[in-house]
ZATIZA-460620 format. One line per field, with one value per residue (C-alpha): residue number from 1; y, z, x. Coordinates in steps of 0.05 Angstrom, whole numbers, plus 5000, padded with zeros to 4 digits. Example, Ala and Ser with C-alpha at 12.3 -4.5 7.8 and 13.67 -1.06 7.14 Angstrom:
2
seq: c(1;2)
north: c(4910;4979)
up: c(5156;5143)
east: c(5246;5273)
***
This chain:
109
seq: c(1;2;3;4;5;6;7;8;9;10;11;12;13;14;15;16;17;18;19;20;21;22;23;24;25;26;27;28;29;30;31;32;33;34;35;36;37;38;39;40;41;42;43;44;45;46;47;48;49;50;51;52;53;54;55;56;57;58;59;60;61;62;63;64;65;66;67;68;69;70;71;72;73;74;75;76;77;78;79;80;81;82;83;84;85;86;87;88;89;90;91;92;93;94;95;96;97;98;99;100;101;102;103;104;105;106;107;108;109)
north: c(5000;5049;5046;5054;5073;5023;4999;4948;4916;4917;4888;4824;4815;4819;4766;4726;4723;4710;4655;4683;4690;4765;4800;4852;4896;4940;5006;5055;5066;5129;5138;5202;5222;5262;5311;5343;5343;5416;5393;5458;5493;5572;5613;5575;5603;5564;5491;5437;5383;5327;5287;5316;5270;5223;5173;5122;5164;5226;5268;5220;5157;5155;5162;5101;5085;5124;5099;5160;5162;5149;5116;5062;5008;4945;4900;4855;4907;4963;4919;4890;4964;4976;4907;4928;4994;4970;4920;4979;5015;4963;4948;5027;5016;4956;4980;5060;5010;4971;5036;5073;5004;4990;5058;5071;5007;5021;5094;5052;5009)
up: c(5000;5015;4954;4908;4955;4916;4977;4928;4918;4996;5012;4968;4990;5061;5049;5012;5064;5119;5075;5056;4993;4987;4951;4925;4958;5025;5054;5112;5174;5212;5269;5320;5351;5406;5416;5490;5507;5533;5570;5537;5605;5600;5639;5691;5752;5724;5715;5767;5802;5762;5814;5795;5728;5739;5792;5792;5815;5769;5731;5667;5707;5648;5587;5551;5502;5520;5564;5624;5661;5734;5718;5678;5708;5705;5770;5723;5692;5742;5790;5733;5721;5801;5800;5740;5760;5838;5793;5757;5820;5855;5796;5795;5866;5865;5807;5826;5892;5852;5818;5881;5913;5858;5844;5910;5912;5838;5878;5940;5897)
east: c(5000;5056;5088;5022;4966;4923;4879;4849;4906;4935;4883;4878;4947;4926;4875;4918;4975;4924;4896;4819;4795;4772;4709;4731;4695;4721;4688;4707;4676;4658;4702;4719;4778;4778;4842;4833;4915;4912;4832;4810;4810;4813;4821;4871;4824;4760;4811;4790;4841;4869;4823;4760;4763;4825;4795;4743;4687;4710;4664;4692;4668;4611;4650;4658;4711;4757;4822;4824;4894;4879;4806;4824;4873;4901;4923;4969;4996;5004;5038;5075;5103;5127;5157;5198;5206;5228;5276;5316;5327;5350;5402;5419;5436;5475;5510;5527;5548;5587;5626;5634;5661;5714;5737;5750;5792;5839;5856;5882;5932)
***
């Protein structure tokens, strides 16, 4: 598709890699995309607390669809991130440790 941006013909390759037989026919669908990375909020006097919309019970708790920093969470995969996050510490400890340790040791000989 990059190279031609015939969609026609991407796609019966798609098919035919994934092993379907394909119709010939494709279509779009309508989507939205919603762009709020500044949240819109003027004048700064009149913006709320990250907290008013970033928990659980937030103002956003309604809005479907859409993933919400701070609403939307994961056990696995939030513990998954402190475990791996607890892991690089500990290595940036042991090996600053390490460093400190051995450089002190070449400027005794």
């Amino acid at each position: 598709y990059w190279k031609t941006y015939n969609w026609d013909a991407a796609l019966a390759a798609g098919m035919a890699t994934a092993g379907y037989e394909y119709s010939g026919e494709y279509g779009w669908v309508e989507t939205q995309m919603l762009w709020p990375t500044t949240h819109m909020v003027a004048p700064a006097e009149d913006a709320l607390q990250c907290e008013s919309c970033h928990t659980d019970d937030g103002r956003l708790e309604n809005v479907e669809g859409v993933y919400i920093p701070g609403r939307d969470n994961n056990a696995i995969v939030d513990n998954l991130g402190w475990g791996i996050l607890g892991l690089a510490l500990v290595g940036v400890v042991i090996h600053g440790g390490a460093r400190i340790a051995l450089g002190n040791r070449r400027e005794e000989r």
